[in-house]
ChimeraX commands (.cxc) that place a marker at each C-alpha (Angstrom):
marker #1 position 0.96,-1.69,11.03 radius 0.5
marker #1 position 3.96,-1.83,8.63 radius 0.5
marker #1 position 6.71,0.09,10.10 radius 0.5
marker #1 position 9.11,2.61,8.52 radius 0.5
marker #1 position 7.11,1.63,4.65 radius 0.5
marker #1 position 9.17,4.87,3.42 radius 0.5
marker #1 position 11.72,2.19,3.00 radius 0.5
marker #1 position 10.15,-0.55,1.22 radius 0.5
marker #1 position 11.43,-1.31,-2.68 radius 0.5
marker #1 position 10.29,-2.95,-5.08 radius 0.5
marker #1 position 7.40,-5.05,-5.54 radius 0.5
marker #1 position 5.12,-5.10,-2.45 radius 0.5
marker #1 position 2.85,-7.66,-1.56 radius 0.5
marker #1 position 0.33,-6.52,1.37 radius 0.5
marker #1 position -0.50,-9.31,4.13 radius 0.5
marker #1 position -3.88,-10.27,4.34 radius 0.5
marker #1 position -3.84,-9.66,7.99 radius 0.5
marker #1 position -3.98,-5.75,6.76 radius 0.5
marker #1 position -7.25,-4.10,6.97 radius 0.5
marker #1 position -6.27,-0.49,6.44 radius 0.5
marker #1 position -3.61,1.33,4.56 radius 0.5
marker #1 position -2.96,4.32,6.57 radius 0.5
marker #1 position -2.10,8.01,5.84 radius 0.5
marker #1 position 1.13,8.19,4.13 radius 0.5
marker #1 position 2.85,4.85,4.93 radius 0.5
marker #1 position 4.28,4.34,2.16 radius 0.5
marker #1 position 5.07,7.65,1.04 radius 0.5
marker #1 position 8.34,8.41,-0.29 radius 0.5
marker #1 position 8.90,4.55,-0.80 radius 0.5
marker #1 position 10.64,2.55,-3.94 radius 0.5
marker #1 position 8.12,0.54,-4.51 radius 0.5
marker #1 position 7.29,-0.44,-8.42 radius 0.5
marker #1 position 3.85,-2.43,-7.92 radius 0.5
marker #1 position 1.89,-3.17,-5.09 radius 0.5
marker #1 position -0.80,-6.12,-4.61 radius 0.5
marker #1 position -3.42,-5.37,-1.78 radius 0.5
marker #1 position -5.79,-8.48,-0.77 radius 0.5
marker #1 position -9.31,-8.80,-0.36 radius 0.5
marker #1 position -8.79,-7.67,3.38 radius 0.5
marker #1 position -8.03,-4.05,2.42 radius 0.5
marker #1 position -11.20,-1.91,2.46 radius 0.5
marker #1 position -9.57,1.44,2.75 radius 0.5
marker #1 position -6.40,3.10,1.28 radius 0.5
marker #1 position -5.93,6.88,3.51 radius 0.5
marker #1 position -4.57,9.88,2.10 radius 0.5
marker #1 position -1.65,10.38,1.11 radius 0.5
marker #1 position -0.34,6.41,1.49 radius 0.5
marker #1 position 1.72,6.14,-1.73 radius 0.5
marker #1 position 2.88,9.30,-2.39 radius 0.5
marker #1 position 6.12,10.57,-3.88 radius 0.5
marker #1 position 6.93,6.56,-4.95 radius 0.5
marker #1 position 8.00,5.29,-7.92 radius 0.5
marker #1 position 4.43,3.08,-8.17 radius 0.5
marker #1 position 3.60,2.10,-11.31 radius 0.5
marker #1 position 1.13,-0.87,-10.95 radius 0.5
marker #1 position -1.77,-1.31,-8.01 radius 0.5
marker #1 position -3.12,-4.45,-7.69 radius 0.5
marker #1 position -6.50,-3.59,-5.80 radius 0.5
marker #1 position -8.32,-6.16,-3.75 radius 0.5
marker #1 position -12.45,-6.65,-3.99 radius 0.5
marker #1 position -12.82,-5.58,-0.60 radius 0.5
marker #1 position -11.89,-2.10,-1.27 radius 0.5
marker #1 position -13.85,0.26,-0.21 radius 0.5
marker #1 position -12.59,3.87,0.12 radius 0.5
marker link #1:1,2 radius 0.2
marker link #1:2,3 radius 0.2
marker link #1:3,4 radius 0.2
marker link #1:4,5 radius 0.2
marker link #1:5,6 radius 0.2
marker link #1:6,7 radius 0.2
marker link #1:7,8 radius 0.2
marker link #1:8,9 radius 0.2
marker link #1:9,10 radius 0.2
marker link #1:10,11 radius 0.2
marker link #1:11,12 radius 0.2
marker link #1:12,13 radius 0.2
marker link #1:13,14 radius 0.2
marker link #1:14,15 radius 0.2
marker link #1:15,16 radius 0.2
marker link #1:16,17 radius 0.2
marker link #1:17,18 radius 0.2
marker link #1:18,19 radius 0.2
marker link #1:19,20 radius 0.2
marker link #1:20,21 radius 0.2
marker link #1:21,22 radius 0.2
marker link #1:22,23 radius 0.2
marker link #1:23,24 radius 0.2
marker link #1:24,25 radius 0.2
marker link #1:25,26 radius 0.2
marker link #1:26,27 radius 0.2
marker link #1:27,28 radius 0.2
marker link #1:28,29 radius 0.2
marker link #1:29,30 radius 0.2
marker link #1:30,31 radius 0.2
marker link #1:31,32 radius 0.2
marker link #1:32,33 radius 0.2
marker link #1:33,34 radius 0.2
marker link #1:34,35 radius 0.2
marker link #1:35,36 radius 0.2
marker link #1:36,37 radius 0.2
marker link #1:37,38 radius 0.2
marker link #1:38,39 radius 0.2
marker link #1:39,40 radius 0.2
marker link #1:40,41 radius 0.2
marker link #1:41,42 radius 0.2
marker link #1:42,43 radius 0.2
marker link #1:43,44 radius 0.2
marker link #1:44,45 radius 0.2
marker link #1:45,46 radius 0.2
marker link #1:46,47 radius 0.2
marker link #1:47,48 radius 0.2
marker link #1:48,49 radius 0.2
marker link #1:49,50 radius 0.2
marker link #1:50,51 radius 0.2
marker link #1:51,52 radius 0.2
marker link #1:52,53 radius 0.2
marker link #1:53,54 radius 0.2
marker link #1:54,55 radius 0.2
marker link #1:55,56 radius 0.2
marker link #1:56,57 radius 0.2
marker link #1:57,58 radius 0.2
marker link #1:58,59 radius 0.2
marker link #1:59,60 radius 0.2
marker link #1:60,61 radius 0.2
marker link #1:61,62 radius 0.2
marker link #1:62,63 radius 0.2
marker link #1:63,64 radius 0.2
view
């Protein structure tokens, strides 16, 4: 579980321990790009929100 992602910046690189990206955890962030692994199979509402994202890097394992 990342904790307090609202304050991440800049380029984000998701661990590949990370199996879900939950509901709004990274909203309201600075992040420009962010590169989710293979491990990723689901992305909840609302997770990147109000950012400044301009580039996803999606995994193969997503799902929903």
């Amino acid at each position: 579980m990342a904790e307090a992602g609202n304050q991440c910046t800049g380029d984000l690189v998701i661990d590949s321990r990370v199996k879900i990206i939950g509901k709004n955890a990274f909203s309201f962030s600075k992040i420009n790009t962010v590169t989710l692994p293979d491990s990723v199979t689901a992305i909840e509402a609302s997770a990147f929100s109000y950012t400044t994202l301009a580039k996803v890097d999606l995994g193969k394992g997503v799902q929903t």
